[in-house]
N, C-alpha and C positions, 0 to 999 in steps of 0.2 A: 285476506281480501285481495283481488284483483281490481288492478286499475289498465284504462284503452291508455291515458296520458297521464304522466307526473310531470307538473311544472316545479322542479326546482330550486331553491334558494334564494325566493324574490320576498320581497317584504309586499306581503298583501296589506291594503288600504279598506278599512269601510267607514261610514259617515262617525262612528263611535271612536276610531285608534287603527294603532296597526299594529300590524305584531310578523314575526320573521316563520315565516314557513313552507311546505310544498303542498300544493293542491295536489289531490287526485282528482281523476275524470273517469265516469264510466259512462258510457252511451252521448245521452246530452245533459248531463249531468255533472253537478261539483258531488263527490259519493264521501270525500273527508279531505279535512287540512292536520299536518301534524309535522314536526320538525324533520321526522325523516320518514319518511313514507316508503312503504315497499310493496311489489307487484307480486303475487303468485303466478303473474301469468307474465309472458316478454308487453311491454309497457312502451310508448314511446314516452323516451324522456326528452325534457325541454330544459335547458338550464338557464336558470332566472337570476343567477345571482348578481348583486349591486344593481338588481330592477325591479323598477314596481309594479306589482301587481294590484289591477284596479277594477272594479266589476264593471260592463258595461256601459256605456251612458244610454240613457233612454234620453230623445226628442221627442215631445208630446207635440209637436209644432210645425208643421211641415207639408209643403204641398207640392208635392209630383205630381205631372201630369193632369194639369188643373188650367182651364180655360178663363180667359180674367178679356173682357173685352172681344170675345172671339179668336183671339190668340192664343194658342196651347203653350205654356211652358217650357223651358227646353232641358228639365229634365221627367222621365217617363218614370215608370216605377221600378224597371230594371236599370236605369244610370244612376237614377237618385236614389236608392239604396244600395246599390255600388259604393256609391261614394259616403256616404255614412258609414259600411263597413271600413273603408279606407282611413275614414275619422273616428274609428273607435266607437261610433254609434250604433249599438245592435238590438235595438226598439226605436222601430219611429212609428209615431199617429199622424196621421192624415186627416182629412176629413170627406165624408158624403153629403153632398148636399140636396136638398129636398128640390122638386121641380115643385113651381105653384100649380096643384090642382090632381100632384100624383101624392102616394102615400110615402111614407119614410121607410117601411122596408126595400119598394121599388129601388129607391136611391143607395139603399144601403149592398143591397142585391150586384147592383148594377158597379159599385165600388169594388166590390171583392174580386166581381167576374175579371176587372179590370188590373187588379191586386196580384191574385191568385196565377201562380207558375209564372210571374215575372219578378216580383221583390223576390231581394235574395237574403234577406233578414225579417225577424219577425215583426210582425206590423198590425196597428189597431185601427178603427177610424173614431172621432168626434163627427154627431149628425149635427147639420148646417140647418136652422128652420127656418123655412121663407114662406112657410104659408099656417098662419096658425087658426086652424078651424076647430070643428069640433071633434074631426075622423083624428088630426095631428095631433091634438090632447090625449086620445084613445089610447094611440098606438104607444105611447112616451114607455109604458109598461114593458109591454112587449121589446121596445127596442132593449130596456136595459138587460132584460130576459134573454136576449141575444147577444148580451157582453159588450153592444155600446152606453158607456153608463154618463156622457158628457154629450149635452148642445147645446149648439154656438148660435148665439144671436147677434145683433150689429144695433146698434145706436148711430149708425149713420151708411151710408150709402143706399139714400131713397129711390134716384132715379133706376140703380141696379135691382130695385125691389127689395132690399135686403133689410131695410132700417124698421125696428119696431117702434111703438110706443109704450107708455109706463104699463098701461096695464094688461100686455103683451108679458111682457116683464116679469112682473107681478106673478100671473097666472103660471108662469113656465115657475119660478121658483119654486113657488106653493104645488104645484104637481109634481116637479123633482127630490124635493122636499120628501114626498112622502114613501119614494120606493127608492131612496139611496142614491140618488142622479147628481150630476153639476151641472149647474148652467154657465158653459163659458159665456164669458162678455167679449169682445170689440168695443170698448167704450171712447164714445167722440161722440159729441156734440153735433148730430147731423146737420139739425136747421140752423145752428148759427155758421157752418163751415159752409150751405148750402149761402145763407145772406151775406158772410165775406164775401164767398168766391163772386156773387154778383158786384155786389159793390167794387173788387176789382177789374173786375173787366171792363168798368166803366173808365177805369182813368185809361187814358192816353198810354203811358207808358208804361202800362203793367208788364206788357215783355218786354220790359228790362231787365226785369227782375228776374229773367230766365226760370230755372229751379227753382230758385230758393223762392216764389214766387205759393210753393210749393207750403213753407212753413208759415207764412202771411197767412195763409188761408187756413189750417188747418193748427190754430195757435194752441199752447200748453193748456189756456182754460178752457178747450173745448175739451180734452182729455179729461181734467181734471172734476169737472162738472158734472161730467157725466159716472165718473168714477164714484161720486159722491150721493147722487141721485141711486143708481144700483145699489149699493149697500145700504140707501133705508130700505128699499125692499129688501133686499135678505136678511135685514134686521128684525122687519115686519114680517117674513113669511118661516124663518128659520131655516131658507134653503141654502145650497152651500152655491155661493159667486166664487167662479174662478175667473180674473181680471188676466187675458192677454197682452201683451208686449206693453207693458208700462214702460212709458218712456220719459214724464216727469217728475221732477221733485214734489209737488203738491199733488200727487196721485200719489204717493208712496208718502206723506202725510196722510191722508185721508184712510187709507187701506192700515196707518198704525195707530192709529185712533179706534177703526171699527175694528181691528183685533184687541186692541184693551179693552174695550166695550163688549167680548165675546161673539162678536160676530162672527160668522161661518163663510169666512173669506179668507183667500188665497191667490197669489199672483206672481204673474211672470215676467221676467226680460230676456231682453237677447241681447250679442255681441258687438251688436250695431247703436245700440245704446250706447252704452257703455263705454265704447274705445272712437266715436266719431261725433261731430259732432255738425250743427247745422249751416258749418261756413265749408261743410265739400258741397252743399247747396251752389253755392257762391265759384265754383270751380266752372272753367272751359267746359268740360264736362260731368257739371252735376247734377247730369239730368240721368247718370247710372247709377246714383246715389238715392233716387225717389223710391221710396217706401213710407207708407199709415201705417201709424202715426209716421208724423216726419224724422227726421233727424233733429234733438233739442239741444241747449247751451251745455257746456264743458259745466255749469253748476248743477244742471241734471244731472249728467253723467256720476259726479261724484258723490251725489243723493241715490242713485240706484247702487253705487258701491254700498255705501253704509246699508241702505235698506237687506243687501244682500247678506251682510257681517252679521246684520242683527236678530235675520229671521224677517223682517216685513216682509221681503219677497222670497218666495220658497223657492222657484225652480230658476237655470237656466237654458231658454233653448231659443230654437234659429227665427222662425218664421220662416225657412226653407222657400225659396222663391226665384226660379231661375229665370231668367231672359238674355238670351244675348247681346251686345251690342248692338243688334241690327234691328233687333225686336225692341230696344231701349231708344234707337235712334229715331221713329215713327214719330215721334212728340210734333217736330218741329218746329217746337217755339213755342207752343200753349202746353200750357202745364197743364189744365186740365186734362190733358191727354199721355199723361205720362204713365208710363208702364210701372205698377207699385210692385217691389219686389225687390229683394238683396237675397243671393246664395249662401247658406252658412253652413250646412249638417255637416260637411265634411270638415271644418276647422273649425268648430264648438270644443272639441276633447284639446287641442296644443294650443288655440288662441286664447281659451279661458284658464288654461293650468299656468299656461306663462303670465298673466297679467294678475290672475289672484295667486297664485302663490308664487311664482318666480318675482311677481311685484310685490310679494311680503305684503299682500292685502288681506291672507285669510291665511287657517292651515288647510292642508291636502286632504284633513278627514272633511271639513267642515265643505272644502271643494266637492270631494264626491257626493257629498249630502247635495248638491246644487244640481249636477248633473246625471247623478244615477239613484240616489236611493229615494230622495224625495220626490222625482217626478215620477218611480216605480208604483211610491204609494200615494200620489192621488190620482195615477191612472189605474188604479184597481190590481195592480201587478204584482208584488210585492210580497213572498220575498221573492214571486218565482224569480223573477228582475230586479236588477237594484240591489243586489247582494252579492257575497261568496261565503257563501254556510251549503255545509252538506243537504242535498234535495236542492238547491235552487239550480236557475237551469246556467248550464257552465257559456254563460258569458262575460270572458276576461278580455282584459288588453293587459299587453306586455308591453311596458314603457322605460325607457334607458332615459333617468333626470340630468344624464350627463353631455347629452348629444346637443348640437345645435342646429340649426338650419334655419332654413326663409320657406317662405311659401312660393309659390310658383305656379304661375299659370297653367305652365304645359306639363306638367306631373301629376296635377290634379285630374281627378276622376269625372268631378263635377264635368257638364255638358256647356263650360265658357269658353270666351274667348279674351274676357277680361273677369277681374276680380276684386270686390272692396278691398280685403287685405293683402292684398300682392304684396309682395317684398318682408312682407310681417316676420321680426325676428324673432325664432322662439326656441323656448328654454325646453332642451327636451325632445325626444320624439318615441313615436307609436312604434314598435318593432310588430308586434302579432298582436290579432285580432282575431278569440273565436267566440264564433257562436253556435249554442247548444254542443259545445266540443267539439265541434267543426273548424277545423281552421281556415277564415276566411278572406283574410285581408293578410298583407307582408310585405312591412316597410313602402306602406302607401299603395302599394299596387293588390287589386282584388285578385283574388285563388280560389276563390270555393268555386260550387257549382251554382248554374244556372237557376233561379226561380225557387230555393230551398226554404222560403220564409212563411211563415205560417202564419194567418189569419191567428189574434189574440182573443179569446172571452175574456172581458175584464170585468172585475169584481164591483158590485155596488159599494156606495161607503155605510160602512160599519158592519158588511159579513166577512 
């Protein structure tokens, strides 16, 4: 047997164990693992030893190049998957979203054109639905036919058009339901965040409250209400709810209830949960800290841990959301005008390995289960993604659990000029990054070639 690359002596990692061996690579391909591996043909070798070898992380969560307010993001889809490959990320989904009164291929059409020859890893979209008629019911077939097999709804933001009601709801599950689809959720509480946000602008000194004026409005029991309201319907219709960016303890209640119950629900967080909480609200400037859901109390945070140890919550990924300082500074003073959004794709793989396993919160199989092989398989990917078995496609990082470092503004790939975790110490780092046997990232800085990532068909559930 010939192999293009032998990786060496690293201790590969997947969600089940590890065990000490060298991959081969042929083409874009893992072609075998086995203790000592040999090339018929000259090979390049990589030497892995006293490092780990970890398959890919997939981010099912992530928006490049996405317009929020009339303002474009400031990453495109060639920096922000730059910098995913820089962070070990080598699957991100994005999303398309419906214009009201066009059809959902149009949007889907019009994602890729925008996709296609600029990401430099491969990539999927989730369809966004903002107009549910009868033509948008039609097509739900056709879209998963075309390997989008997840759409995203919102339970709140009405005046952006985006907010449904129950039997909105209802209807999408019971149709996804039937040809293997998810319906992601956004779950909040629209009309009660819509009659805070009134009732505060009544008082006198609501800007004072700066930011954090931010979490007043937009409180845990609108998350949570609404998290609870979705799963009778998916209880009622047998579709499968996938819950976005859970960010309280009583939604990660509710979401382990309706898995005891056998509900057909699953859900996620990110790193901003997790490791922050809602007194950088309360900061000089904790109006770069604004992201929906908000930031919740340090007793959420450590309820989304457990939820994470124990299975409640299956994946984690970013909510990928870039803006710069200058684009974050526009608010001025009214929080309803704050720019929602925190950066993370590129330090999801060293912020999450240092804090669950360098914080002795979980083990490193049970880590890559969070960030690569679970979200492989409920984005339909699986094993081509989210593994290292012979036939899956050779997306590894090479990691040294010896090394340390900080994070750093100006090293980063991301399109900042500031960062939530700046300074972040972490246990660990990324040495190579490939994808499809490509080697594309190296020691934080991107190497491959231009625009090399490929549009994903992803699998319905249960083929």
């Amino acid at each position: 047997m010939y192999f293009d690359t032998i990786i060496k002596g690293g201790r590969v990692f997947s969600s089940e164990g590890s065990f000490r061996a060298d991959v081969g690579i042929r083409g874009d391909k893992v072609m075998d693992l086995g203790r000592t591996l040999k090339s018929s043909k000259p090979a390049n070798i990589i030497d892995a030893t006293g490092k780990f070898i970890f398959p890919g992380a997939v981010d099912t969560h992530v928006h490049f190049q996405m317009l929020q307010g009339g303002v474009r993001t400031a990453d495109d889809f060639e920096n922000g998957s730059k910098a995913a490959a820089c962070g070990g990320v080598t699957t991100f989904i994005d999303f398309a979203q419906q214009v009201p009164g066009y059809s959902l291929s149009s949007a889907l059409d019009h994602r890729i054109f925008e996709a296609e020859d600029r990401a430099c890893i491969d990539f999927g979209f989730h369809m966004v639905i903002t107009d549910w008629k009868q033509r948008t019911r039609s097509e739900i077939e056709k879209i998963v036919s075309r390997g989008v097999v997840s759409f995203k709804v919102f339970t709140a933001y009405k005046e952006e058009g985006l907010q449904i009601d129950d039997g909105v709801l209802h209807n999408l599950l019971d149709e996804t339901a039937g040809c293997g689809g998810t319906v992601m959720l956004h779950a909040e509480n629209g009309d009660l965040i819509e009659s805070l946000t009134e009732e505060m602008k009544k008082e006198a000194s609501y800007r004072d409250l700066g930011a954090y004026a931010l979490a007043r409005a937009r409180p845990a029991v609108a998350e949570a209400e609404a998290v609870s309201r979705a799963i009778k319907w998916a209880q009622v219709t047998g579709g499968h709810l996938h819950l976005a960016h859970i960010s309280t303890m009583d939604a990660v209640q509710e979401i382990a209830r309706a898995k005891n119950n056998g509900c057909i629900v699953t859900a996620e967080t990110c790193p901003h949960y997790l490791l922050m909480t809602e007194e950088h609200l309360l900061r000089k400037n904790g109006h770069l800290f604004a992201t929906c859901p908000p930031l919740r109390t340090k007793k959420d945070s450590q309820r989304l841990w457990k939820g994470l140890k124990e299975g409640t919550i299956d994946i984690l990924c970013t909510d990928h959301c870039t803006f710069t300082r200058r684009q974050k500074d526009k608010w001025k003073g009214e929080f309803t005008k704050l720019r929602y959004g925190l950066p993370g794709v590129e330090t999801l793989v060293p912020i999450t390995y240092t804090e669950a396993v360098g914080g002795k919160r979980m083990t490193i199989s049970k880590w890559v289960s969070l960030v690569s092989t679970n979200p492989a398989k409920l984005a339909g990917l699986y094993p081509r993604k989210g593994a290292i078995l012979p036939g899956s496609d050779a997306d590894l990082i090479i990691f040294d659990p010896r090394a340390k470092a900080r994070i750093s503004v100006k090293r980063l790939q991301t399109n900042v000029d500031w960062y939530p975790f700046a300074r972040f110490k972490l246990k660990g780092a990324i040495e190579m990054v490939f994808s499809r046997g490509e080697l594309v990232a190296e020691n934080g800085r991107y190497v491959g070639p231009e625009g090399r990532g490929r549009f994903l068909k992803r699998k319905p559930r249960g083929k």
